[in-house]
C-alpha positions in Angstrom: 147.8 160.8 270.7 145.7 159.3 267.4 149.3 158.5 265.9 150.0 156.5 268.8 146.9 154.3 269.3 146.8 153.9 265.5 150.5 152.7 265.7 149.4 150.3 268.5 146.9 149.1 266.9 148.9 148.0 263.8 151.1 146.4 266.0 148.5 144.3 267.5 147.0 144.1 263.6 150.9 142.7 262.5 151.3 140.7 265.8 148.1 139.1 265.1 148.7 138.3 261.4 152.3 137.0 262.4 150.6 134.6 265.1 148.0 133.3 262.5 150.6 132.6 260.0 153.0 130.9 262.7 150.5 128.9 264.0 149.1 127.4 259.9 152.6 127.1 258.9 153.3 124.8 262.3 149.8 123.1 261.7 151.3 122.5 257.5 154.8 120.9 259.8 152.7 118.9 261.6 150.3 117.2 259.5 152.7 116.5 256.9 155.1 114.5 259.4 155.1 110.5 259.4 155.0 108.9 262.6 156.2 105.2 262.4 156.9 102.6 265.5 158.1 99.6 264.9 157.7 96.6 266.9 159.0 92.8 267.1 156.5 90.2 266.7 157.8 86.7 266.7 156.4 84.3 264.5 154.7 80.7 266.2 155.1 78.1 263.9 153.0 74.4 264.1 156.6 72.6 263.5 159.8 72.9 265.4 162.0 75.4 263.7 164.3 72.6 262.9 161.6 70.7 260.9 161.0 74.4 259.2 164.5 74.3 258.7 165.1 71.0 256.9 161.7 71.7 254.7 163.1 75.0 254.1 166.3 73.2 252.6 164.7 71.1 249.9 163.6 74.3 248.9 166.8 76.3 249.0 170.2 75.4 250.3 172.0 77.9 252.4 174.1 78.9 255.6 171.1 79.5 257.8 167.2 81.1 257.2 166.2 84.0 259.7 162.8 84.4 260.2 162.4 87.6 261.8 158.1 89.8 262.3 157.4 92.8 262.9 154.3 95.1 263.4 154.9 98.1 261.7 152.2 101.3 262.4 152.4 104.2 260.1 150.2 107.2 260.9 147.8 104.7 262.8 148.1 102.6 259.6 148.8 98.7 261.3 150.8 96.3 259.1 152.8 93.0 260.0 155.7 91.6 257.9 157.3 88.4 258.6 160.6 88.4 257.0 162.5 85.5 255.8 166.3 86.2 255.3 167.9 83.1 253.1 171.5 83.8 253.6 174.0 82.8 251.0 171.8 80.6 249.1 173.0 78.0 246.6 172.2 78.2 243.4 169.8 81.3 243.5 167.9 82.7 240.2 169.5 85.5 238.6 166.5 85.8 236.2 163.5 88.0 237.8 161.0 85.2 237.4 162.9 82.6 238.5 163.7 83.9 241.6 159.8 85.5 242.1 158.1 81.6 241.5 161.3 80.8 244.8 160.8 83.3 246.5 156.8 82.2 246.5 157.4 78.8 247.5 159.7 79.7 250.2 156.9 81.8 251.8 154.1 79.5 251.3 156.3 77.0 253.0 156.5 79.3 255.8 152.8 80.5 256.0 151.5 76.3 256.1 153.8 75.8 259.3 152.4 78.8 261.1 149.9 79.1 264.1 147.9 81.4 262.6 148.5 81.8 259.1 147.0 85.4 259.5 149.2 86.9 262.0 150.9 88.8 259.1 149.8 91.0 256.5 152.9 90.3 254.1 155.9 88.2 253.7 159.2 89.9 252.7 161.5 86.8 251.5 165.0 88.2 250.6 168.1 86.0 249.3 170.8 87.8 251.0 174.5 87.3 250.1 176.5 88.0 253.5 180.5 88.6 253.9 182.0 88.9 257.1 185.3 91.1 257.2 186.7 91.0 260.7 183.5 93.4 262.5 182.2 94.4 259.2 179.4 92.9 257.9 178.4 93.4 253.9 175.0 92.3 252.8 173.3 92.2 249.2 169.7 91.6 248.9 167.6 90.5 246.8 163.8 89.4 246.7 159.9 90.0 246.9 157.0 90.8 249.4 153.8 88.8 248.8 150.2 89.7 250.4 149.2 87.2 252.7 146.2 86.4 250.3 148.4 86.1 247.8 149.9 82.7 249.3 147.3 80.0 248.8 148.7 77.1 251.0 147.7 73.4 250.4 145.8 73.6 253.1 143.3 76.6 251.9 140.8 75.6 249.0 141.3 77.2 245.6 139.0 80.3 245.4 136.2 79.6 242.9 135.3 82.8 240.7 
């Protein structure tokens, strides 16, 4: 009779143990997971996006710009990115810096003509070469993401240090 309770309570003893260990291994799972949504936020502009457009083209000549936001929310973490595809671009850099001081133009172009020139946290601008092979479509970027405070517009006033 001793044999058995003692073996019962080393069950209970290894049940427990196994419980305790299942339940920090599942807590490890769990708070090492990312959670990400993703969600479209269209950009509002001051200017028609034709006007955009054609100011975008003294800039850079291409087949078309798409200008596409999006709030992103990592872990709780809120950030918005307004990206700015220019597709087959003429006569774009190959040389790094080149194509960075672009790349910066092109996106303080697009932060003076918008609503609110805060609406996004960053501004991906990627020169995209496109091919189109019957329904596949191949694409190469290229490009940069600057910090909204890193684009001073004409209209903000130089930061004095």
């Amino acid at each position: 009779m001793a044999d058995a309770i003692e073996q019962n309570s080393l069950k209970r003893s290894f049940m427990k143990n196994n419980l305790i260990t299942a339940g920090l291994l599942l807590m490890a799972v769990l708070t090492g997971c990312t959670f990400t949504t993703t969600v479209l936020k269209q950009p509002s502009f001051t200017v028609s996006t034709d006007s955009l457009g054609m100011q975008l083209n003294k800039l850079v000549q291409c087949e078309n710009f798409n200008l596409n936001g999006a709030e992103i929310t990592t872990n709780g973490q809120k950030e918005t990115v307004l990206e700015i595809d220019v597709i087959n671009g003429n006569n774009i850099p190959q040389e790094d810096e080149a194509m960075y001081a672009l790349a910066k133009k092109i996106a303080v172009q697009v932060k003076e003509d918008m609503a609110d020139t805060n609406a996004y946290n960053s501004y991906k601008v990627l020169f995209v070469t496109q091919t189109v092979h019957g329904i596949t479509t191949k694409r190469i970027e290229r490009g940069q993401v600057f910090k909204n405070e890193a684009l001073k517009t004409s209209s903000q006033p130089a930061r004095v240090v």
